[in-house]
C-alpha positions as CSV (number, residue, x, y, z in Angstrom):
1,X,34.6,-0.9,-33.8
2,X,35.8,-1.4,-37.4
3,X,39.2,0.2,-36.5
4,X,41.4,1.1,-33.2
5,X,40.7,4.8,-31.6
6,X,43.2,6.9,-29.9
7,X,42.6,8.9,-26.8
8,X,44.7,12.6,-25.5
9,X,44.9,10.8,-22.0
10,X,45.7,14.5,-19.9
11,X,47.6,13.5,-16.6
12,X,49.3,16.1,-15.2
13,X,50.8,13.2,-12.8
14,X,52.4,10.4,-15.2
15,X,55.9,8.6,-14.7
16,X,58.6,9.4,-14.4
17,X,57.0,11.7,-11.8
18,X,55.8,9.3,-8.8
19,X,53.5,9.3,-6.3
20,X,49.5,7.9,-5.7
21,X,47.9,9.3,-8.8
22,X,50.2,8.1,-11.0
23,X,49.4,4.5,-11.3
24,X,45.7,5.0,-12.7
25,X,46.8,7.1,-15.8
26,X,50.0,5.1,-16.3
27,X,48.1,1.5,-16.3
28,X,45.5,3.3,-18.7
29,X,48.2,3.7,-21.1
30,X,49.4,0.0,-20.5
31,X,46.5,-1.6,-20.9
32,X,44.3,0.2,-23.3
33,X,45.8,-0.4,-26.3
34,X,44.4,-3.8,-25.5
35,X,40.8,-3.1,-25.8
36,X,41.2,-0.9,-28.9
37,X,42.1,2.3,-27.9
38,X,46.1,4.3,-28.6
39,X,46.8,6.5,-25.5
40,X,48.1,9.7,-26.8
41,X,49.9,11.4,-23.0
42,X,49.8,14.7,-22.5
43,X,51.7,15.4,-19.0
44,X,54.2,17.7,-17.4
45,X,57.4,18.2,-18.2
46,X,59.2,16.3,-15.4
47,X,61.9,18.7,-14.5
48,X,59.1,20.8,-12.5
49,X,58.6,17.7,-10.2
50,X,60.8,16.4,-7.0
51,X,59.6,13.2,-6.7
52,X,61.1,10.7,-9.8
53,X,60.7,7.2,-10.4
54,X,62.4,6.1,-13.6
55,X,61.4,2.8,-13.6
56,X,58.1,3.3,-13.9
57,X,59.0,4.4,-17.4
58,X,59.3,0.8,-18.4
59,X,55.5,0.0,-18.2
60,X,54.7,2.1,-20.8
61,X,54.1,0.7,-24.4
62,X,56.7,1.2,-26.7
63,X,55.9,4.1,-29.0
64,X,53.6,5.6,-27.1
65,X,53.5,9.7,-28.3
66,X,53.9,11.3,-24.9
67,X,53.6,15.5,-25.3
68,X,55.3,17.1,-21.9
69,X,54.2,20.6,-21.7
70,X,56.4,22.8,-19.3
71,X,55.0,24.4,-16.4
72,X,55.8,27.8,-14.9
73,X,55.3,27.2,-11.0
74,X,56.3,29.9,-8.9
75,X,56.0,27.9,-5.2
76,X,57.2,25.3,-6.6
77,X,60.7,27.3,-7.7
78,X,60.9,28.6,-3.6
79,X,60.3,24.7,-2.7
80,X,63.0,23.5,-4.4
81,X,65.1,26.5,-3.5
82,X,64.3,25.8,-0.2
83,X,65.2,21.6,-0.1
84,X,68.3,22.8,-1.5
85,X,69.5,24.8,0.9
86,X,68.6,22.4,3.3
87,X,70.8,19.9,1.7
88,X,73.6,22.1,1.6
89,X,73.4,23.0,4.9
90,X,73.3,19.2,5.5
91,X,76.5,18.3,3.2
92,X,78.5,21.2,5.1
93,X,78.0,19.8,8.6
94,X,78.9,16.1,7.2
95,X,82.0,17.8,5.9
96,X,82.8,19.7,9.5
97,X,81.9,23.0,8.7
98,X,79.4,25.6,8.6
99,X,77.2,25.2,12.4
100,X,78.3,22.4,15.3
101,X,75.1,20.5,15.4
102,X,75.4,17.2,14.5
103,X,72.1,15.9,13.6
104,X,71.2,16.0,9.8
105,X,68.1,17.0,8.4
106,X,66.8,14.1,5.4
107,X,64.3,15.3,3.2
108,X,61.1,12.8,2.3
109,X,62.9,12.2,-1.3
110,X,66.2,11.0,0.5
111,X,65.3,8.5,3.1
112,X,67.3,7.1,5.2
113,X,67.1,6.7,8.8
114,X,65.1,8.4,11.3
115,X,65.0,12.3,10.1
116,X,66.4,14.7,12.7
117,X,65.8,18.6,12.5
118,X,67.9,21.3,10.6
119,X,69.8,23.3,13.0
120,X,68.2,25.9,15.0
121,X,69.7,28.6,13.7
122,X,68.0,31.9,13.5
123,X,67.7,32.0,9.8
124,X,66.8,28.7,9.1
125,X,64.2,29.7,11.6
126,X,63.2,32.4,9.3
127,X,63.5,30.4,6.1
128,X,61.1,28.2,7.6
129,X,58.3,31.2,8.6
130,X,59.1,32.2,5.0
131,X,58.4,29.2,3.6
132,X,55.0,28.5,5.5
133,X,53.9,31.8,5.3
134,X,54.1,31.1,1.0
135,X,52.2,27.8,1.5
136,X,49.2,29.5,2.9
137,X,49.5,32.6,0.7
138,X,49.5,30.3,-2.6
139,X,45.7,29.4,-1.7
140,X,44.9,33.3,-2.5
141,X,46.7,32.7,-6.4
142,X,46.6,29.7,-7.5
143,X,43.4,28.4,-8.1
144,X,42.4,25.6,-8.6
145,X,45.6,24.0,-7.8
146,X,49.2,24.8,-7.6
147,X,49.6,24.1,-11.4
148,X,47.1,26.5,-13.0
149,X,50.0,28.1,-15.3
150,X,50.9,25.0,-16.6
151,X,47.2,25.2,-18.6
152,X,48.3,27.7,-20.8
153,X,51.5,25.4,-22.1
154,X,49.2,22.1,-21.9
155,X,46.6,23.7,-24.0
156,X,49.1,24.6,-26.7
157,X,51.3,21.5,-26.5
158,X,47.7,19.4,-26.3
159,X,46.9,21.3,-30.0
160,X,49.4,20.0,-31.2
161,X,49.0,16.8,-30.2
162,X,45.7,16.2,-31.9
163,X,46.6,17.6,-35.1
164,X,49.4,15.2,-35.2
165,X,48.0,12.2,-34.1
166,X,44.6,12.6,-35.2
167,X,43.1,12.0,-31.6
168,X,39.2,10.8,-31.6
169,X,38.6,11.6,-27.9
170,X,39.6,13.3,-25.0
171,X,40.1,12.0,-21.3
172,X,41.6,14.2,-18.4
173,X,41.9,13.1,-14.9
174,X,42.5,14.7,-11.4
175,X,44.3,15.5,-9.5
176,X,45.7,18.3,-9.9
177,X,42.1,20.1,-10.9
178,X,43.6,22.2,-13.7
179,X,43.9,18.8,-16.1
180,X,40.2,19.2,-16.3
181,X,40.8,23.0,-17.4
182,X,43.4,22.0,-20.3
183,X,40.6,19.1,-21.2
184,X,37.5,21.5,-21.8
185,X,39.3,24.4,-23.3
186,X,40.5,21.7,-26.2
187,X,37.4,20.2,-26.0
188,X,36.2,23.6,-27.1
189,X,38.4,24.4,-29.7
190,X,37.8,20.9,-31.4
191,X,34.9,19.9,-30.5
192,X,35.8,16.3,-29.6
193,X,34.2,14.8,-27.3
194,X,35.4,14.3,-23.9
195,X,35.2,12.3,-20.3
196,X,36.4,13.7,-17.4
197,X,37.5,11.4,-14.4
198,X,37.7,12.0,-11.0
199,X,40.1,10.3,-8.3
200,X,39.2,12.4,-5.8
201,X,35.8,14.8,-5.5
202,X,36.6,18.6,-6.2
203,X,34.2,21.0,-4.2
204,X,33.1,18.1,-2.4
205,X,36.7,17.3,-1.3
206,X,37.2,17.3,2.5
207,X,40.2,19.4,2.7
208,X,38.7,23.0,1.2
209,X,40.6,26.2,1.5
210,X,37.4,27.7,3.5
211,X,38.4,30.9,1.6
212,X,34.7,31.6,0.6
213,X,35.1,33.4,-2.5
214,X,38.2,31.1,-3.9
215,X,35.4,28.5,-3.2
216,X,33.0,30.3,-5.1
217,X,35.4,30.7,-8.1
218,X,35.9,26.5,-8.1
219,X,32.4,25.6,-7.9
220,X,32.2,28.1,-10.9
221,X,34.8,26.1,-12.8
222,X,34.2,22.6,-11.1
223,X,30.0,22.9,-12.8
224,X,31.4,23.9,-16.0
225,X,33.3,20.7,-16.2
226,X,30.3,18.7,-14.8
227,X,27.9,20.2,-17.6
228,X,30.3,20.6,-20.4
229,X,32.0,16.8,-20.3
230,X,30.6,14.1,-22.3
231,X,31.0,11.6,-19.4
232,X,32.5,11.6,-15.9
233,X,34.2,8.7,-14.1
234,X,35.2,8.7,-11.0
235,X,36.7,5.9,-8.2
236,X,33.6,5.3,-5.6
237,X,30.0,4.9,-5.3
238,X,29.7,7.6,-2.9
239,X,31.6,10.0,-5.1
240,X,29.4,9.0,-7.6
241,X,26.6,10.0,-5.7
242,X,27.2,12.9,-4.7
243,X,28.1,14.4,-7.8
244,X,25.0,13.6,-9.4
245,X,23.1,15.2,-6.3
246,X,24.9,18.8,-6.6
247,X,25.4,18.2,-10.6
248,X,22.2,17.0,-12.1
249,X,23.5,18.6,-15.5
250,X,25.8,15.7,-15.6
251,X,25.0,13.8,-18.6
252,X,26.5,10.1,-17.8
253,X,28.9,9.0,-15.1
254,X,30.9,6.0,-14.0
255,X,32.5,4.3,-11.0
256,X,35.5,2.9,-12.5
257,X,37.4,1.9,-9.1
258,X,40.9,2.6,-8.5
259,X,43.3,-1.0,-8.1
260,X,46.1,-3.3,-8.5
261,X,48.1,-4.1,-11.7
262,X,49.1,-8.4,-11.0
263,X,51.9,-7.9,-12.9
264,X,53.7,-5.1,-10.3
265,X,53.6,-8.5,-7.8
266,X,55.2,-11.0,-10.1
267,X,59.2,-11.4,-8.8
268,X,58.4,-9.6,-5.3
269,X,59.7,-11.9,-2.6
270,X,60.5,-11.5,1.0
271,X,59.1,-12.8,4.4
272,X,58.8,-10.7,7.7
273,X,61.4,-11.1,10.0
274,X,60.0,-13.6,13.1
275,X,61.9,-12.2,15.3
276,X,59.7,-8.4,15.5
277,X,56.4,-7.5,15.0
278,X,56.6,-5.3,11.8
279,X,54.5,-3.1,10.9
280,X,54.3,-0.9,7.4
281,X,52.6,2.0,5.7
282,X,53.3,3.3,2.7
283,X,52.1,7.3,1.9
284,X,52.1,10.7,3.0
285,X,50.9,11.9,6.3
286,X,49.5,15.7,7.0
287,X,47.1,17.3,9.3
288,X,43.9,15.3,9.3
289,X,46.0,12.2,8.5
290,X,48.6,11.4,10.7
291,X,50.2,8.6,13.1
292,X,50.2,10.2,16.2
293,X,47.3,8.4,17.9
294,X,48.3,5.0,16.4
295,X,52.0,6.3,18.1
296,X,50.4,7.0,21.2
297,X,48.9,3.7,21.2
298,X,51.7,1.1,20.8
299,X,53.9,3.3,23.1
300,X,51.1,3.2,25.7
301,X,51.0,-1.0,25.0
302,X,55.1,-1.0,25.7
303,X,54.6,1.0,29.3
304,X,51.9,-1.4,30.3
305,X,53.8,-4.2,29.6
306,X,51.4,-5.6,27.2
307,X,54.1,-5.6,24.3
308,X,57.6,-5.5,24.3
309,X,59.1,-2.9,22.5
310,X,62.0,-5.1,21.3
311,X,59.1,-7.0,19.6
312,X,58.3,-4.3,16.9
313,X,59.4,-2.6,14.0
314,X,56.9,0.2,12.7
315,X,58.0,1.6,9.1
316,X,57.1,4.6,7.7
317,X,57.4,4.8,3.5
318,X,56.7,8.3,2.2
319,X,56.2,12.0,3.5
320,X,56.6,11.7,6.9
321,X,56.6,15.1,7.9
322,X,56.1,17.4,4.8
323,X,59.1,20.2,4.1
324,X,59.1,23.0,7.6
325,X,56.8,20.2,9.4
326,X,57.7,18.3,12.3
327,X,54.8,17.1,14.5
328,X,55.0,13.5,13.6
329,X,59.0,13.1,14.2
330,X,58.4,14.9,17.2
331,X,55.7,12.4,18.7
332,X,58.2,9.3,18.2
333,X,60.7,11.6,20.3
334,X,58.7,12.6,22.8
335,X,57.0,8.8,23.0
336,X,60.2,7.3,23.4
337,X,60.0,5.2,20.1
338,X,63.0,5.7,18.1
339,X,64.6,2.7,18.2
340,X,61.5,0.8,16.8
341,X,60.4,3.6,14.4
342,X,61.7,3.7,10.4
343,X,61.2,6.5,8.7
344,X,61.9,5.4,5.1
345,X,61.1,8.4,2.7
346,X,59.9,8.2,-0.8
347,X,61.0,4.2,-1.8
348,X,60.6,3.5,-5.2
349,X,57.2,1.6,-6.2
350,X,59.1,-1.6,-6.4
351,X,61.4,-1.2,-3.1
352,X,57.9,-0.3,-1.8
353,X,56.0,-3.7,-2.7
354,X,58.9,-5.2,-1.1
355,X,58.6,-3.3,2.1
356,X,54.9,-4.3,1.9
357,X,55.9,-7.9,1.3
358,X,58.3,-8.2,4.3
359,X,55.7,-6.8,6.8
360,X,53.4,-8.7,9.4
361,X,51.0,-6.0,9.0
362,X,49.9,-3.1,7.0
363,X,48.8,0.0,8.4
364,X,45.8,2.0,6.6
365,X,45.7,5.4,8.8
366,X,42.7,7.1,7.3
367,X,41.3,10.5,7.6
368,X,39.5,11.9,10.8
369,X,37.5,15.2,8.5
370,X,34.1,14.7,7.8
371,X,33.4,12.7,4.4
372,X,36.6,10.5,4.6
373,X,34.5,7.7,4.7
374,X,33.4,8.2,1.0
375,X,37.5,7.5,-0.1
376,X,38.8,4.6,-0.8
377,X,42.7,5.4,-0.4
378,X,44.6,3.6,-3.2
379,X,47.2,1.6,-1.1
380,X,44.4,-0.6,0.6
381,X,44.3,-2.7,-3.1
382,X,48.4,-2.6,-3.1
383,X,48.0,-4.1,0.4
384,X,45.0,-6.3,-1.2
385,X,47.7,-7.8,-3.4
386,X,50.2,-8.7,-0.9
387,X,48.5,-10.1,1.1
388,X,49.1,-9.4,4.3
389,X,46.7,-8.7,7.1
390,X,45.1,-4.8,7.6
391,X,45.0,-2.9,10.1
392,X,42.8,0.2,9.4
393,X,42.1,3.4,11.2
394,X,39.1,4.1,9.7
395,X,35.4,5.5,9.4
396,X,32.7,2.9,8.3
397,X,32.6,3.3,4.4
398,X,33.4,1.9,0.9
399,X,37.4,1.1,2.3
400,X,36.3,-0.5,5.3
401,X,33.4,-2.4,3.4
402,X,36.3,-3.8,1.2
403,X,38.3,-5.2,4.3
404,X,35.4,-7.3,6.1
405,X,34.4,-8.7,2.7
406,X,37.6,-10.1,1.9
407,X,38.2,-10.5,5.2
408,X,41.8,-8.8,5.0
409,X,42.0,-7.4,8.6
410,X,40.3,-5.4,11.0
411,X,39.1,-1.8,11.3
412,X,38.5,0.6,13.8
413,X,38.0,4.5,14.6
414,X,41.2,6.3,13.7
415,X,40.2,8.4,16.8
416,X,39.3,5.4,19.3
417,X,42.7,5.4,21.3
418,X,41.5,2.6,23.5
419,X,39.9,0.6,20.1
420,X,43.0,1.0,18.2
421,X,45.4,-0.8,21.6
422,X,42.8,-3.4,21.5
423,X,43.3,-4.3,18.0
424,X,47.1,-3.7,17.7
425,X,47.6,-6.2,20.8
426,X,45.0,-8.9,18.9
427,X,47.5,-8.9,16.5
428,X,50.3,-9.3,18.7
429,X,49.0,-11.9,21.0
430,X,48.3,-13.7,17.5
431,X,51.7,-13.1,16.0
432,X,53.1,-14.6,19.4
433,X,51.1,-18.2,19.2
434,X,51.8,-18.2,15.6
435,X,48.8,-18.2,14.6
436,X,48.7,-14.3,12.7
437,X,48.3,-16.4,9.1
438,X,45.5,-18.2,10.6
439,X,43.7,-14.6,11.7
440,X,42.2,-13.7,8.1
441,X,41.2,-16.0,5.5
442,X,41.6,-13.3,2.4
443,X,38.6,-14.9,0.9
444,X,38.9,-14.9,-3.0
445,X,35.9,-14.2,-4.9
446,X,37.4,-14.0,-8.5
447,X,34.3,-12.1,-10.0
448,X,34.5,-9.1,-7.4
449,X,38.1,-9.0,-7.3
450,X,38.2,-8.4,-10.6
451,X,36.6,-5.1,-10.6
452,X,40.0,-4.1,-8.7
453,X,42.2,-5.0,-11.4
454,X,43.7,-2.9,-13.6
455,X,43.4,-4.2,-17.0
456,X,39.4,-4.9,-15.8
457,X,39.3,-1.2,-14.9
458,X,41.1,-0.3,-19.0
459,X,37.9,-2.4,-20.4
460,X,35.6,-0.6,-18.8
461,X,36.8,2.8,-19.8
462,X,37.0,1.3,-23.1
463,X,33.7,0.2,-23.3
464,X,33.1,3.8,-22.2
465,X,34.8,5.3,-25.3
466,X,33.4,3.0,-27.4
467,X,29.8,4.1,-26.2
468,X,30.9,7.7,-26.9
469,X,32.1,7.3,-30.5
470,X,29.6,5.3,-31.4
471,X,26.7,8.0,-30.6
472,X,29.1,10.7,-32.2
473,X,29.4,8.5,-35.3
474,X,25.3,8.1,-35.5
475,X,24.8,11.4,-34.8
């Protein structure tokens, strides 16, 4: 290229808002300025968002333009109406007053120690039926995504954006869906060109609404994006695949993999205590993905004698339980595990690493729904980083594919009850000789690992652009 490009990077997720789709648009932004290309962020105004990490601010460039559209989000208004009353309810029984129960409900962004339930009052109770009655109504309104009327103010601010900045290209990636709706509706009105990545497949996606003409209306918009972008990225070879067998309009895709920025491990320190067994994840849980089988499993270990419970430590980082939810807290109850279970809340990405770093072993509790095996969740390259042995609940595909060629751990059914004892007590009995180091050789093959590095991942995607402005110039 004779001179640098710039790029309208549309994330909807970008820091400070935190969480596992921000780190793919936010080390875009770090490290494409390297290969040529100026990010230009178009993102959400953060106030509409619980979950903040401020730090994360640091690793963008300096003078970076970022363009934060606001967002008008009904559910998420009765959300955070809802948290908020729980947190007053909270501060007035710390404070004596208000109901007699003593436990204290902790929301996912406040940590702490092992959540208890609100009182059982009857109109928390109904707050509650209120509040899950909303989260299944909002599938009948807001479509594609919770954030469809932040397209409207994204479009406008986005405008603006190109006019001042003088933007050669467009990129939008999902999740949320609607990012891809801002993209082509600029894409129209200016005529630039545009690639639209995918971290996660849209109609394809495993967890669908199975409201048949809501679905009907996405496939609508999802083949409009397919046929109208320039070029498509997305994370995986199977996704990859697939789209191109329901979208043969697509004109040129990409597997640009998800991954792991070195840098984020530089000064993160810390060793596992030798006196416990610890074991971490780090993520949210919900209904096809959750702990309770893995629960079931050590607890089952502990009354056969086969471990002993003062042995362990299992720590939960994340959404537990999400907001009116309590099926997880309840299984450690009724299992008998609190005094070995953590539940951590949202940690910062930092505090996180660390919590990663001071583990024995890290837990990768995949998805049980059909097509799970086609993801490759994000966290297994954090925990390919670390270094620290895997132990996966997974279905045979790209993620577990990953583990037995670096020989990072071991992988079984996340439905197997008796597979999944078996492998938790190889790792004990290991642990116990001293031999767990000696379990997994985390073989290094420098030319495949670095297709999981961020800056690799910003040069492809480049290389990408560079494709696409060169054929627009010619033409």
């Amino acid at each position: 290229m004779s001179k640098e490009g710039k790029v309208l990077l549309i994330s909807y997720l970008f820091p400070p808002i935190a969480g596992g789709g921000v780190p793919r648009p936010l080390k875009m932004v770090k490290y494409l300025p390297q290969y040529g290309w100026n990010p230009v962020v178009l993102t959400v105004d953060p106030r509409y968002h619980a979950s903040l990490d401020e730090s994360l601010l640091q690793q963008i460039p300096d003078l970076t333009p970022i363009y934060r559209a606001r967002e008008f989000n009904p559910y998420a208004s009765i959300n955070r109406l809802r948290t908020s009353s729980l947190q007053e309810s909270s501060r007035r029984r710390k404070n004596g007053s208000g109901d007699t129960e003593t436990s204290i409900h902790k929301t996912p962004s406040e940590g702490g120690s092992f959540p208890q339930k609100e009182g059982s009052s009857w109109i928390e109770g109904v707050k509650q039926g209120l509040f899950k009655a909303l989260k299944k109504g909002k599938n009948w309104i807001l479509i594609p995504d919770d954030h469809i009327f932040w397209v409207p103010f994204a479009v406008r601010m986005g405008l603006r954006a190109i006019r001042e900045q003088k933007v050669d290209l467009i990129y939008s990636t999902s999740g949320p869906y609607s990012c891809h709706l801002v993209a082509r509706r600029l894409a129209h009105i200016t005529r630039l060109p545009w690639v639209a990545d995918f971290r996660d497949p849209w109609t394809q996606n495993m967890h669908r609404s199975g409201i048949a003409w809501r679905e009907w209306i996405e496939e609508r918009m999802e083949r409009s994006v397919m046929r109208e972008a320039t070029a498509i990225t997305t994370v995986t070879h199977s996704f990859a695949q697939n789209f191109k067998a329901k979208f043969p309009e697509i004109r040129q895709i990409e597997v640009i993999h998800n991954g792991y920025d070195p840098d984020d491990y530089l000064a993160i320190e810390g060793e596992p205590d030798p006196d416990r067994l610890s074991f971490a994840y780090t993520g949210i849980f919900y209904k096809e993905r959750n702990p309770r089988l893995f629960l079931r499993a050590v607890a089952e270990l502990i009354d056969e004698g086969r471990i002993k419970r003062d042995e362990l430590r299992l720590r939960f980082a994340g959404i537990f339980d999400y907001p009116g939810y309590h099926e997880n807290e309840e299984a450690v109850k009724n299992l008998g595990l609190e005094d070995i279970v953590e539940v951590l809340g949202y940690l910062p990405h930092r505090e996180s690493l660390t919590l990663l770093k001071k583990s024995h072993i890290l837990l990768l509790i995949g998805d049980t729904a059909p097509g799970s095996e086609n993801y490759i969740p994000g966290k297994l390259f954090e925990y390919l980083a670390v270094k620290r042995p895997v132990l996966a609940f997974s279905l045979p595909g790209e993620a577990t594919q990953i583990i037995e060629r670096f020989h990072i751990g071991q992988a079984v059914s996340p439905t197997d009850l008796e597979a999944m004892k078996k492998a938790i007590l190889t790792f004990y009995e290991a642990w116990k000789r001293g031999e767990l180091a000696d379990l997994f050789s985390f073989t290094e093959e420098e030319s495949a690992l670095a297709l999981y590095r961020r800056d690799e991942q910003a040069r492809q995607l480049a290389h990408l652009f560079n494709e696409i402005k060169e054929e627009m110039n010619e033409g």
